[in-house]
N, C-alpha and C positions, 0 to 999 in steps of 0.2 A: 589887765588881762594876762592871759596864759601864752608867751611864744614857745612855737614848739614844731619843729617840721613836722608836714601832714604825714599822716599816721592810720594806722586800723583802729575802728572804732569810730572814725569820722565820716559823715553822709555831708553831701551837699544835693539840694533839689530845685535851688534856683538864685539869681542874685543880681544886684545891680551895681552900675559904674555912675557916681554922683559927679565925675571929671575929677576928681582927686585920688579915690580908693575905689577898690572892689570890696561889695559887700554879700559875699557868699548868706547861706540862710539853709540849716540842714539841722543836725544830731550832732552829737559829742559822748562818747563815753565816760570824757574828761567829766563832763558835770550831769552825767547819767538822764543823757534822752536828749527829747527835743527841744527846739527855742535855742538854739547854739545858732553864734554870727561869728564869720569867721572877717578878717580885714583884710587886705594888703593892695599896697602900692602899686607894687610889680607883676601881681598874679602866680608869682614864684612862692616868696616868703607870707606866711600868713600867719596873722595875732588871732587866737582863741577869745574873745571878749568875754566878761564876766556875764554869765545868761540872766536874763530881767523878766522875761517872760516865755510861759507853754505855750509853743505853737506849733504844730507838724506843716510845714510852707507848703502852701498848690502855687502860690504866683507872690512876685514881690515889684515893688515900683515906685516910681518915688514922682509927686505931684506940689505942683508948689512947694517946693522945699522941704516937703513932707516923706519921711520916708513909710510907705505901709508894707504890709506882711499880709496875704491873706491866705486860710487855712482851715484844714479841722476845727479848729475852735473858735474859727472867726478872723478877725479881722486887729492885727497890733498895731501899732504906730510910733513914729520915733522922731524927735526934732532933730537928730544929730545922729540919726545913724548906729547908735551905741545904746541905747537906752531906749528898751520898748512899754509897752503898756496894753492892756487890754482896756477894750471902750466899756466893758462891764454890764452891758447884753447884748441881747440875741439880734443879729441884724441881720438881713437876708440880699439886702442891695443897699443903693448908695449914690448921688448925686454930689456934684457938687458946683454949686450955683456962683454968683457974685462973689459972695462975702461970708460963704457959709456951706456947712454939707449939711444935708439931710440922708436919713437912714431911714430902713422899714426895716420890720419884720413882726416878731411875736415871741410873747412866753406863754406856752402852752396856748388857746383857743381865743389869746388876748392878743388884739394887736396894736403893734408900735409904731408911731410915725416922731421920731425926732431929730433935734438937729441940734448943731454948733461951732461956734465959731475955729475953734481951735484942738478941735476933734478929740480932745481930752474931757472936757466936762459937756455930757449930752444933757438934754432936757427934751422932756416927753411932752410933744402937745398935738396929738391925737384927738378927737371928740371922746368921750366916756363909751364902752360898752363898745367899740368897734371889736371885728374879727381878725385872725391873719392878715399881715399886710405880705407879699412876697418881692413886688418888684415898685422899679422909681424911677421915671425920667423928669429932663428937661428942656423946652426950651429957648431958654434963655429967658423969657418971665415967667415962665407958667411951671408950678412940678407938678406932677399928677404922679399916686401910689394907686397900684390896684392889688387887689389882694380877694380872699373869699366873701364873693356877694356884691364888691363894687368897686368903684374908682371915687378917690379923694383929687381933690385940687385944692393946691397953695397958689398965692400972687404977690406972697411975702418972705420967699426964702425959708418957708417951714415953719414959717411961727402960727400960722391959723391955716387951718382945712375946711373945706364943706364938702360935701359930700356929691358930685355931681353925676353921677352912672350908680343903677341899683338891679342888682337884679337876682335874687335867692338861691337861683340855682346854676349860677355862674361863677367858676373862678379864674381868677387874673394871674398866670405865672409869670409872663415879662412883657417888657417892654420897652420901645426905644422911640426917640425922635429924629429927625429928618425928610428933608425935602417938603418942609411946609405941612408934616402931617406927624402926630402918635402912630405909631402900629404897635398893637400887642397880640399875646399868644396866650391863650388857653383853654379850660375844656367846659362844658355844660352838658346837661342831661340829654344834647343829642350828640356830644362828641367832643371834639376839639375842633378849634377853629384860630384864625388868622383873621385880625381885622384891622383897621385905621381909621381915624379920629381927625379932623380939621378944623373941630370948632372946640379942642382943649378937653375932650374926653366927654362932652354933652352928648355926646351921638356917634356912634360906630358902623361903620360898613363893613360885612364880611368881604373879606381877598381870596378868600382861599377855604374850602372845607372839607381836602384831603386826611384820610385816616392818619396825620402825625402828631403826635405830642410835642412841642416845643417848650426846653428847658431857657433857651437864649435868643434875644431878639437883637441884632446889632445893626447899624448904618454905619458901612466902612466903603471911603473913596465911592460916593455916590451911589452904591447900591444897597440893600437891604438883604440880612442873612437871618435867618431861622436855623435855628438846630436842636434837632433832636432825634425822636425813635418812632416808628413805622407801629399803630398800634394793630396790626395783624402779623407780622414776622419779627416782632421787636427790633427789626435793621434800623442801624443809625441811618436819618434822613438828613441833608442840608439844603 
């Protein structure tokens, strides 16, 4: 890497403490754009590392020893902090179970459910001919993706799905697990709606069928959060 006291031309937008360094995550001029990690000890002096991969950072965090990057272009990853990688498509969410993650999303009208161990080499094992996948929970045995037209369910950490919720004119944007239930969020030919699941996504109760869109469905400290936009004055709602 490059040492070289911080400077113009340097952006930082977010970064983590693994207990030994700081690992800033922003731009560089030095090596023209984004995907630049910066290092240091002290928070004072910082190393330039040589850039491995494009990414403009929204969030960074590091899990099982894992360091991730996510962003404009997705999602990188690094065993050591120093050295990133693109998973090499399109994913839109993310789980990660026992012994494994699993990812969803899609390219173009086709969509993706897979998974792996060691979040460098993914493999696709989806049914044939499914749609948009958008979101993924777990928990603890069960993953369920829902995505446009229905809800999948794994009971093997992503290696086989069936298909257990269908419905044409429903789509699935997120979802989360807690307190003994799925809740997801998203819209259908009479709106958007809010619902939860008890028996692994076989069957849905609506909660809720206030005029909001929900981008994010999350369970933090025993409660459950929705966020999104007011589809009559576009106001963010939570």
């Amino acid at each position: 890497g490059t040492s070289r006291p911080w400077g113009l031309g340097d952006q930082i937008f977010n970064g983590v403490w693994d207990g030994t360094s700081y690992h800033f995550y922003g731009s560089s001029s030095y090596y023209s754009g984004y995907g630049s990690t910066f290092t240091s000890t002290d928070g004072v002096n910082f190393t330039l590392i040589p850039k491995t991969a494009y990414i403009v950072p929204q969030e960074s965090t590091i899990i099982n020893g894992i360091y991730f990057i996510c962003g404009n272009e997705g999602i990188v990853s690094s065993a050591d902090g120093l050295v990133y990688k693109h998973s090499g498509t399109s994913f839109t969410d993310m789980v990660k179970t026992a012994n494994k993650y699993v990812a969803v999303g899609g390219i173009s009208s086709d969509g993706l459910l897979c998974n792996t161990a060691d979040f460098t080499n993914w493999t696709s094992r989806g049914p044939a001919n499914i749609r948009e996948v958008y979101t993924v929970a777990y928990d603890g045995s069960t993953v369920l993706a829902g995505g446009y037209t229905g809800i999948y369910s794994s009971s093997d950490e992503g290696d086989s799905w069936t298909k257990v919720f269908h419905d044409a004119n429903e789509t699935t944007i997120a979802m989360t697990y807690g307190a003994g239930r799925f809740v997801a969020a998203g819209y259908n030919n009479d709106g958007p709606f809010l619902r939860y699941s008890t028996n692994s996504g076989v069957s849905w109760t609506t909660a809720n069928t206030l005029n909001n869109y929900y981008n994010k469905v999350r369970y933090v400290n025993n409660r459950f959060f929705a966020l999104g936009s007011n589809g009559d004055e576009y106001e963010g709602r939570i």
